[in-house]
C-alpha positions in Angstrom: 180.2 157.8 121.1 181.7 155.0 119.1 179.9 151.7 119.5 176.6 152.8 120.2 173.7 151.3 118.1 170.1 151.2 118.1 167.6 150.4 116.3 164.3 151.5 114.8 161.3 148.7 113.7 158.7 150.7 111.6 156.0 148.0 110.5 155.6 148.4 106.7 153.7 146.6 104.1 155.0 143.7 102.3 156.5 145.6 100.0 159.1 147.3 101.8 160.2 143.9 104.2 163.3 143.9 101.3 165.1 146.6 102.8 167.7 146.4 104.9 166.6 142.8 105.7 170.0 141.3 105.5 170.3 139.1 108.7 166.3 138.1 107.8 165.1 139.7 111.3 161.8 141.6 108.6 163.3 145.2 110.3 162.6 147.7 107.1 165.6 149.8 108.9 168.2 148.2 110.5 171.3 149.6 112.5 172.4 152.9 112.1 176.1 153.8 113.0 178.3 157.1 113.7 178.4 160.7 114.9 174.5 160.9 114.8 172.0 162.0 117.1 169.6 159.7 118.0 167.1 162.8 116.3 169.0 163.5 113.2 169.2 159.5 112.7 165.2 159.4 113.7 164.6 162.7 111.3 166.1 160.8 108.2 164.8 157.4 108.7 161.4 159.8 108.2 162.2 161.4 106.0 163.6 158.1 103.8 160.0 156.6 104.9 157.8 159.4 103.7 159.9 159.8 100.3 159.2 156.1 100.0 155.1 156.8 100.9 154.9 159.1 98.0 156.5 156.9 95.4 154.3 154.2 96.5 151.3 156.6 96.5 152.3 157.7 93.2 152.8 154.6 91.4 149.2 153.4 93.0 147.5 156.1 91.7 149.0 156.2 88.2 148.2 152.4 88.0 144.7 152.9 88.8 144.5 156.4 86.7 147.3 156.4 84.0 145.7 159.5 82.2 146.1 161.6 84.8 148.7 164.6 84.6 151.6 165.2 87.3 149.8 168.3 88.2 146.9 166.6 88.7 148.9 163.9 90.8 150.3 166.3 92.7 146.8 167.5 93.4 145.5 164.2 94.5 148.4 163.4 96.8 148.5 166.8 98.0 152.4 167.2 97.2 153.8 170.0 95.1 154.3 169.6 91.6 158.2 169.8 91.8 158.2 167.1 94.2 155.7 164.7 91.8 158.0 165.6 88.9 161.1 164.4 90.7 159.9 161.5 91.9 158.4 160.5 88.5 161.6 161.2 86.8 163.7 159.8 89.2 161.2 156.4 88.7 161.8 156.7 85.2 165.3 156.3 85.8 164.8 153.2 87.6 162.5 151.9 85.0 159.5 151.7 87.9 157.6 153.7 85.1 157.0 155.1 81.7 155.3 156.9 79.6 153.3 156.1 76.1 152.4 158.7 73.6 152.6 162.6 74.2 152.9 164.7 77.5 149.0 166.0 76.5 147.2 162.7 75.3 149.7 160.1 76.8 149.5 157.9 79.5 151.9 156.7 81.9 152.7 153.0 82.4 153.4 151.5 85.7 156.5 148.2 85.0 157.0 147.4 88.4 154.2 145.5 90.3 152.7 147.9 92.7 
């Protein structure tokens, strides 16, 4: 039906307060509008959280380890190595992240404070 709203408050670390924080309430997701269902809106706020999660995760542990290898991420995290790859190059993009010297011997380089 048109006009219904609802919201969802997920408590999140300090780091993710930012989002969707426009009318300074500290909600990390605010309104969500239209045909949904209240579980395909639910499903992708978790899903948006969890892809969050393993960025975060990602960039912790490559701060704290920068020699390690994405397979070897992708170990430690327990995520697949597809999934560590696109996140990596999609954090790349965003400049969240680099990478100094060769894919063997190089080491990755967190530029966003974790």
């Amino acid at each position: 039906m048109e006009g219904d709203v609802f919201r969802i408050i997920v408590p999140l670390n300090d780091n993710f307060l930012d989002y969707g924080d426009r009318d300074g309430t500290g909600c990390g997701i605010q309104m969500i509008r239209g045909t949904q269902s209240t579980g395909q809106a639910t499903q992708s706020s978790i899903q948006f959280i969890q892809r969050e999660k393993a960025q975060q995760d990602i960039l912790v542990l490559i701060g704290q380890e920068p020699e390690l290898s994405q397979k070897q991420i992708a170990a430690r995290l327990e995520l697949n190595v597809n999934t560590v790859k696109y996140y990596i190059r999609k954090m790349q993009e965003q400049g969240k992240v680099g990478r100094i010297g060769s894919a063997r011997k190089g080491k990755w380089v967190v530029r966003e404070k974790v």
